[in-house]
KETI-550832 format. One line per 5 residues: for each residue x, y, z of N, C-alpha, C, O, CB. Coordinates in pm, 1 decimal, m for minus. Each point is the difference from the previous one (the first is absolute). Glycine has a CB too. Example, Ala and Ser with C-alpha at 12.3 -4.5 7.8 and 13.67 -1.06 7.14 Angstrom:
2
1319.0/m569.0/780.0/m89.0/119.0/0.0/90.0/120.0/0.0/103.6/m1.9/66.5/m292.8/m115.4/58.1 | 154.2/222.3/m196.6/82.0/119.0/6.0/m77.0/109.0/73.0/50.9/110.8/16.9/67.5/m173.6/m231.4 $
END
This chain:
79
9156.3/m1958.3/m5971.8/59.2/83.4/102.8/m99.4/105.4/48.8/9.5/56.6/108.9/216.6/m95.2/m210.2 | m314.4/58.2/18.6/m105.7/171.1/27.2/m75.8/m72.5/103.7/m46.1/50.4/102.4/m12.1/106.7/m367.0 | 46.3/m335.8/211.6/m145.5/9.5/121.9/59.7/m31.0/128.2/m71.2/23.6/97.6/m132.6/m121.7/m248.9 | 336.1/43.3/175.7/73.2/m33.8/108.2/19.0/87.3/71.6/6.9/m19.3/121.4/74.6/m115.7/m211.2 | m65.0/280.6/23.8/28.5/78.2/70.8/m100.8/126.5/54.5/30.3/92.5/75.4/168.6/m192.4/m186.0 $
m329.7/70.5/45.3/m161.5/9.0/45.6/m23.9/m51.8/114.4/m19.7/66.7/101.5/m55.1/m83.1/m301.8 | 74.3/m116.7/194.3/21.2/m119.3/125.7/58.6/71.6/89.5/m57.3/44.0/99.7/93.6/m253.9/m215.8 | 89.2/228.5/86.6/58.5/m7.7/104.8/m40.6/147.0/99.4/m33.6/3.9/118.3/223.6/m176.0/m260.3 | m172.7/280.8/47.2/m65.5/96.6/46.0/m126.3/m11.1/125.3/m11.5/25.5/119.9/95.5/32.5/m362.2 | m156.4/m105.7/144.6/m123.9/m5.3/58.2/m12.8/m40.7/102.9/m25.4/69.6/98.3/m36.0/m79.9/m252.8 $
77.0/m117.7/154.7/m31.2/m54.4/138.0/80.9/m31.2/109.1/m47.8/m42.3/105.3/m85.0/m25.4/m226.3 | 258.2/86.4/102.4/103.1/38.9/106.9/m36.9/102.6/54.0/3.5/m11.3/122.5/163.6/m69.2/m215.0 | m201.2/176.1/57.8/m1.4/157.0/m0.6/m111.5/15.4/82.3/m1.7/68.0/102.6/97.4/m3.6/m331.5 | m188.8/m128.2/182.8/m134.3/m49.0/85.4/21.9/m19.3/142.2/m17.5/73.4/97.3/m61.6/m193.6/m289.2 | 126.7/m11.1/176.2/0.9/m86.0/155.8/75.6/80.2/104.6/m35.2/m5.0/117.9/44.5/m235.4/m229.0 $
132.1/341.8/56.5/40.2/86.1/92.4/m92.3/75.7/48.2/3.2/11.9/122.5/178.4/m18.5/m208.4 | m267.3/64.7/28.0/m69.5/142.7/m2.3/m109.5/m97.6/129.5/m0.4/31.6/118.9/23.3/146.1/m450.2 | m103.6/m290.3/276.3/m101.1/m45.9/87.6/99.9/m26.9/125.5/m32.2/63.6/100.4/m159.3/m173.1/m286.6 | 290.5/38.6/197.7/60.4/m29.8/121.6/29.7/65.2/69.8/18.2/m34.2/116.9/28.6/m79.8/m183.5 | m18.1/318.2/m6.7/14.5/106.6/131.8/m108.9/46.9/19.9/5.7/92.9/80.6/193.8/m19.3/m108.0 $
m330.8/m102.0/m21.2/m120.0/52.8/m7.8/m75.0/m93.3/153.8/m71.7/24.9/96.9/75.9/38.0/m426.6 | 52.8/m151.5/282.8/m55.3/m152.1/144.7/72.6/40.2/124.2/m64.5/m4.7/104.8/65.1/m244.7/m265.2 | 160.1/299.6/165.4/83.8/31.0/56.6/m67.8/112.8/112.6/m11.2/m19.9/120.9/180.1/m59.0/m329.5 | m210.4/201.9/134.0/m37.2/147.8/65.5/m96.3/m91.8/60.4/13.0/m36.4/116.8/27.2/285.5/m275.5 | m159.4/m297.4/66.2/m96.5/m55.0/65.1/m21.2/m21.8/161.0/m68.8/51.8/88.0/90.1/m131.9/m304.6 $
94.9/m45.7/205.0/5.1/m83.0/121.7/93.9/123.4/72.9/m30.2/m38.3/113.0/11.3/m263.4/m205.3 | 72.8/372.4/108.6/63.1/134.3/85.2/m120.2/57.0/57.6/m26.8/m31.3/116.0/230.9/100.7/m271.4 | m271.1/m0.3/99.9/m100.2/100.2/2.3/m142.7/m122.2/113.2/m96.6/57.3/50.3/191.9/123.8/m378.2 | m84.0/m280.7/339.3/m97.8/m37.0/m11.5/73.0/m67.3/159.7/m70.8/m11.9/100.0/m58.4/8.5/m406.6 | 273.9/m33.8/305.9/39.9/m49.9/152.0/19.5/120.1/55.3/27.3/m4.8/119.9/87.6/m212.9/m152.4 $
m122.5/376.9/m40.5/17.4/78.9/101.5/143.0/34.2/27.4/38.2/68.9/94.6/m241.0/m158.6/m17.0 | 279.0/34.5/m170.3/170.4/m9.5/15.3/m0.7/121.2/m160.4/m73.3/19.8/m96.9/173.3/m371.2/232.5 | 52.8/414.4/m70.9/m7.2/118.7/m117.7/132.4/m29.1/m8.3/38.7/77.0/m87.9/m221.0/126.5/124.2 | 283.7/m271.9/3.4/110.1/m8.2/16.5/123.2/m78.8/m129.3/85.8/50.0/m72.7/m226.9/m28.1/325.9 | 98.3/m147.8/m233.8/114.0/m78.6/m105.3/m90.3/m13.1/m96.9/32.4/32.6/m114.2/135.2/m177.0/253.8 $
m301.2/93.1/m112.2/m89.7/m26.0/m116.5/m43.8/82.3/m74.9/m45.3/m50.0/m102.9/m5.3/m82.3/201.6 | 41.7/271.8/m90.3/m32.5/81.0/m68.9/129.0/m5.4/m84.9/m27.0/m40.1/m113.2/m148.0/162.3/264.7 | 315.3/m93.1/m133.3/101.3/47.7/m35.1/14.0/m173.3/m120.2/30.1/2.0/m119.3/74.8/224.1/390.8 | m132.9/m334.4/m200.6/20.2/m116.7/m83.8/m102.3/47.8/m137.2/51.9/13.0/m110.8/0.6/m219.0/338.6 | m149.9/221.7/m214.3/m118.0/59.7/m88.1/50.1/59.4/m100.7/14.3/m39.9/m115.5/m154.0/77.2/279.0 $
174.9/93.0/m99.1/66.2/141.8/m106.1/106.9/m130.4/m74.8/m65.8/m75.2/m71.8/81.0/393.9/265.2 | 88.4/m342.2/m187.9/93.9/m74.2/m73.9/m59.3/m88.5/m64.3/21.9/m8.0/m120.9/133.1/41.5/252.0 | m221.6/m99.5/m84.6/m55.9/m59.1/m99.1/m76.5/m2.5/m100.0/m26.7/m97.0/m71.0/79.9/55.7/194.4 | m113.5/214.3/m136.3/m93.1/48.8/m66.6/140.7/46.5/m117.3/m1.2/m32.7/m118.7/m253.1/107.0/326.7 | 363.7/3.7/m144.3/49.8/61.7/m73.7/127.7/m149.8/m120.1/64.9/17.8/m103.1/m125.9/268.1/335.6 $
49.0/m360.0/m181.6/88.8/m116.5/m45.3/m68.8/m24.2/m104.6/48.0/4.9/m113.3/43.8/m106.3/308.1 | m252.7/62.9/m160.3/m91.2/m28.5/m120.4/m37.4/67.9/m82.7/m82.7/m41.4/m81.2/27.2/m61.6/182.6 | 99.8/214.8/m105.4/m76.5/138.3/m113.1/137.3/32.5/m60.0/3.0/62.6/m106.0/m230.9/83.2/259.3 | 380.2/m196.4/m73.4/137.5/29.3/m97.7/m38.9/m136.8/m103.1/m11.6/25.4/m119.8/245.1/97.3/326.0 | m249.7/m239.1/m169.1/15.2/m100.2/m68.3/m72.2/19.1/m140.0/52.6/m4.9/m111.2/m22.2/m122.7/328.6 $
m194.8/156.2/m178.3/m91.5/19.0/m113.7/98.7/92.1/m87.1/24.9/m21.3/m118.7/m280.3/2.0/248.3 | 298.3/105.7/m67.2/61.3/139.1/m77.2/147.5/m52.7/m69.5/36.9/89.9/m75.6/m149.3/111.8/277.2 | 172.7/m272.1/m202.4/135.5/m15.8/m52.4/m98.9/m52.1/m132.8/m17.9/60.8/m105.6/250.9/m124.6/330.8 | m310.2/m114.7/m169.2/m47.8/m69.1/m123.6/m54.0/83.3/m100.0/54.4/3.3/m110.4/m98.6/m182.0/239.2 | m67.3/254.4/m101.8/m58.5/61.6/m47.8/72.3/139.7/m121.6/m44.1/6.7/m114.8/m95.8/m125.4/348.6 $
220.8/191.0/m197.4/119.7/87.2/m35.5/53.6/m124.2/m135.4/m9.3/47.9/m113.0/89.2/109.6/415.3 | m35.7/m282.8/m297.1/57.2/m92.0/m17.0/m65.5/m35.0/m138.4/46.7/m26.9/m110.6/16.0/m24.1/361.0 | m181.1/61.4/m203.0/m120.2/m49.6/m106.8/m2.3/87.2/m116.3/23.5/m32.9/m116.3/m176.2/m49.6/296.6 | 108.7/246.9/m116.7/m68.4/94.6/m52.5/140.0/38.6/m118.4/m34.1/27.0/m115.1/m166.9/57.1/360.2 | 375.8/m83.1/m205.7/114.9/m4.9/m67.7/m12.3/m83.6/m88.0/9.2/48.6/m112.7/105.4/13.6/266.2 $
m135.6/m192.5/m148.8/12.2/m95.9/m94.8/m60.8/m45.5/m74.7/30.0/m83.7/m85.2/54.0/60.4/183.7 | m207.9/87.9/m69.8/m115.5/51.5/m105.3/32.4/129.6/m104.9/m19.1/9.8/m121.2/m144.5/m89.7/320.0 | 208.9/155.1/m120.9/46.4/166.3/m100.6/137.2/m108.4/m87.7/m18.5/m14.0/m120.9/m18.0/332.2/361.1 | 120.6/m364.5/m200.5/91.1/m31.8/m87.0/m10.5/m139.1/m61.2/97.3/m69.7/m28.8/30.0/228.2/149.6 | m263.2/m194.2/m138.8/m6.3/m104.0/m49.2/81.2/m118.7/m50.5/28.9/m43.2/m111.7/m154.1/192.1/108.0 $
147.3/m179.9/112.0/84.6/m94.4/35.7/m100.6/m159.4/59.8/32.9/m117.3/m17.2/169.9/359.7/79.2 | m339.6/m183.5/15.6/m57.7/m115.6/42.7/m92.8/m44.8/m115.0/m25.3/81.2/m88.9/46.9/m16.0/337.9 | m73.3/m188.6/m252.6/m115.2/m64.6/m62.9/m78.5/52.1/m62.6/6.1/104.2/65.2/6.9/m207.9/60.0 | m113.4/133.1/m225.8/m152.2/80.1/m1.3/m36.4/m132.5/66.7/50.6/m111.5/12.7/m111.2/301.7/m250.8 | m83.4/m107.5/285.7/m98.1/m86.0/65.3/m84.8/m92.3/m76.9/m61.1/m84.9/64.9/62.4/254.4/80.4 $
m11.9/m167.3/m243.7/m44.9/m45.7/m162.2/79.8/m73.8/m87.9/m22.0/31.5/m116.9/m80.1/154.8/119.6 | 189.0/m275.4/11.6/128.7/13.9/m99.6/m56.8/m17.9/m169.0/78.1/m4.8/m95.1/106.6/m119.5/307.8 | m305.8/117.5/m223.0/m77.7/8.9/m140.2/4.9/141.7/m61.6/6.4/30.2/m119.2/m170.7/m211.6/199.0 | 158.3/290.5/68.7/m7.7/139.8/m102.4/116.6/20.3/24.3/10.6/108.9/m56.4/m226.5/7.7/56.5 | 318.7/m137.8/42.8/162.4/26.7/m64.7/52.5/m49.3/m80.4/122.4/12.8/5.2/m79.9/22.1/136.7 $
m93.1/m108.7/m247.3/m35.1/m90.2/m110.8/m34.6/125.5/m119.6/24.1/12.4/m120.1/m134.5/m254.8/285.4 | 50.6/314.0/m75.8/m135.9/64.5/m136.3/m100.5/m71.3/m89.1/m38.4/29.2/m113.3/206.2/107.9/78.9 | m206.7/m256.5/129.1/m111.0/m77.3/m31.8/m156.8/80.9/74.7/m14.2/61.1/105.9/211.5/m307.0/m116.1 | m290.4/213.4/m94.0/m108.3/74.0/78.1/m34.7/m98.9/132.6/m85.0/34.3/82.1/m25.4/92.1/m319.4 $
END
């Protein structure tokens, strides 16, 4: 579950962030400040809630150890 939700973090979280980053881009660059900018912002802010729930998600279920170790040898107490 820890790395699924690494994954998922990650690179969801990513592709929003690059897709409003491409978004402003192509605004700024046709000279239009109008829908595309505003498509941009949302989409910047969609992708930085998403990272942020998973992430929150992660960092909880790590404190209450509840997810995986990353090792399952040293939750063992094997060297």
């Amino acid at each position: 579950m820890r790395a699924f939700l690494q994954t998922t973090a990650g690179t969801v979280g990513a592709s929003m962030v690059t897709a409003a980053a491409l978004t402003l881009i192509a605004a700024v660059v046709a000279e239009y400040g109008g829908v595309l900018l505003w498509a941009g912002a949302v989409m910047a802010a969609v992708g930085l809630a998403w990272w942020a729930v998973f992430f929150l998600v992660l960092v909880v279920g790590h404190a209450a150890g509840v997810l995986e170790a990353d090792r399952p040898e040293a939750a063992c107490g094997d060297p």
